[in-house]
Every structure is written in C-alpha cells, then in structure tokens.
C-alpha positions in Angstrom: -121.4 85.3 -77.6 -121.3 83.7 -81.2 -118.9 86.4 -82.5 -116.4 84.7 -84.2 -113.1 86.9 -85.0 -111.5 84.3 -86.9 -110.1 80.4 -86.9 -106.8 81.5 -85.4 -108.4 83.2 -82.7 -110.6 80.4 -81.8 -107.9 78.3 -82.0 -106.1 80.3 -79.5 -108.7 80.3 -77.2 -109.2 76.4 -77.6 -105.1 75.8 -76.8 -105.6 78.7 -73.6 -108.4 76.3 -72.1 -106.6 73.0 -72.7 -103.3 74.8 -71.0 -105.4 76.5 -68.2 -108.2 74.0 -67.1 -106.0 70.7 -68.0 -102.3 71.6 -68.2 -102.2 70.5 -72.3 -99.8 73.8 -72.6 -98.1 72.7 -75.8 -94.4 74.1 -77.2 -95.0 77.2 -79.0 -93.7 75.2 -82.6 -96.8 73.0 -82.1 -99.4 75.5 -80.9 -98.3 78.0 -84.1 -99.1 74.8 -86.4 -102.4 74.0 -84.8 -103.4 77.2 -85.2 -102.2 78.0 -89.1 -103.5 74.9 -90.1 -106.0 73.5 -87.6 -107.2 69.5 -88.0 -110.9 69.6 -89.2 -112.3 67.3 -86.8 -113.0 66.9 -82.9 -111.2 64.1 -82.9 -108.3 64.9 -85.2 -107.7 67.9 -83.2 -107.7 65.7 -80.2 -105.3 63.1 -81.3 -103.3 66.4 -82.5 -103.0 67.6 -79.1 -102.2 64.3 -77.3 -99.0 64.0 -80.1 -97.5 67.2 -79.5 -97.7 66.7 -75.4 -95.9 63.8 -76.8 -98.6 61.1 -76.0 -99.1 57.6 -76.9 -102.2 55.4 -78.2 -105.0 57.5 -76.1 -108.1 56.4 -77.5 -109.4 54.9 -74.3 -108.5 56.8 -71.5 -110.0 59.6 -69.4 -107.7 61.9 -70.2 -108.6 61.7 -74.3 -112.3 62.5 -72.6 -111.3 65.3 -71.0 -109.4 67.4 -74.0 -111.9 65.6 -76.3 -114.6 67.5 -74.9 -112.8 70.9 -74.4 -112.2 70.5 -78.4 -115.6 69.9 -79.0 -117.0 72.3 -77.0 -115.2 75.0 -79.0 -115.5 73.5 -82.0 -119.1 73.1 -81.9 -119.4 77.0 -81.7 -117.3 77.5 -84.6 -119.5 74.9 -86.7 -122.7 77.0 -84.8 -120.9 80.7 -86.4 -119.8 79.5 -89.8 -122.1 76.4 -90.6 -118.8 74.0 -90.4 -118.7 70.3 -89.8 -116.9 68.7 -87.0 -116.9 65.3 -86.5 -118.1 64.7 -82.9 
C-alpha cells in the first residue's frame, strides 16, 4: 500500500474500478488517451470519463457522484505518493 509503479499504472487501475464496480468500461482509443495523458484534476478526470461513455451535462446527477468518488479515491493516493494536487 502506497507503492506507486507509475501514472499509467494508476490510471489503469482507476479505469479497471470504474469498468468493474460501475460499468464506465470505456473504448480502448479513449482509455489509451486517459492514461498517456491523464486530466490533472478529480473533476476533469470525471467529466473525461462521462465524455468518452458518451455522456451529456452530468454535473448534478448521482451517477457523476459515483465515478467522481472512485476518481478521487485513487487520485487522492497518487497526490498521498508523489505530493500532487488534485482538485477535490
């Protein structure tokens, strides 16, 4: 716990949960470009997700929770590893 491999191996991990525990299991093209080049933020990262399942305005809605707080609960233990910022 706290090892950190690398950002494209977190990333991974983050897209595995969102497929596994909510059924975000994004096209291959779009999961390869969140993971070479990853939005900074909780939210960007959200809003990222919910575009390429090819989602509307979700900024309200329990769903957005949901893979909202998947994001930030990986992302918090990237910021915990390397000293990053996220914006949740």
């Amino acid at each position: 716990m706290g090892y950190r491999d690398d950002l494209d191996s977190d990333v991974q991990r983050l897209l595995n949960e969102l497929c596994i525990r909510l059924g975000f299991c994004l096209p291959p093209q779009s999961s390869r470009s969140l993971v070479e080049s990853p939005p900074a933020g909780v939210d960007a990262f959200t809003d990222a997700v919910l575009e390429a399942e090819g989602m509307g305005d979700m900024s309200y809605t329990d769903i957005r929770r949901q893979v909202r707080e998947v994001v930030d609960d990986h992302m918090s233990r990237w910021a915990h590893v390397d000293g990053g910022d996220t914006d949740g």
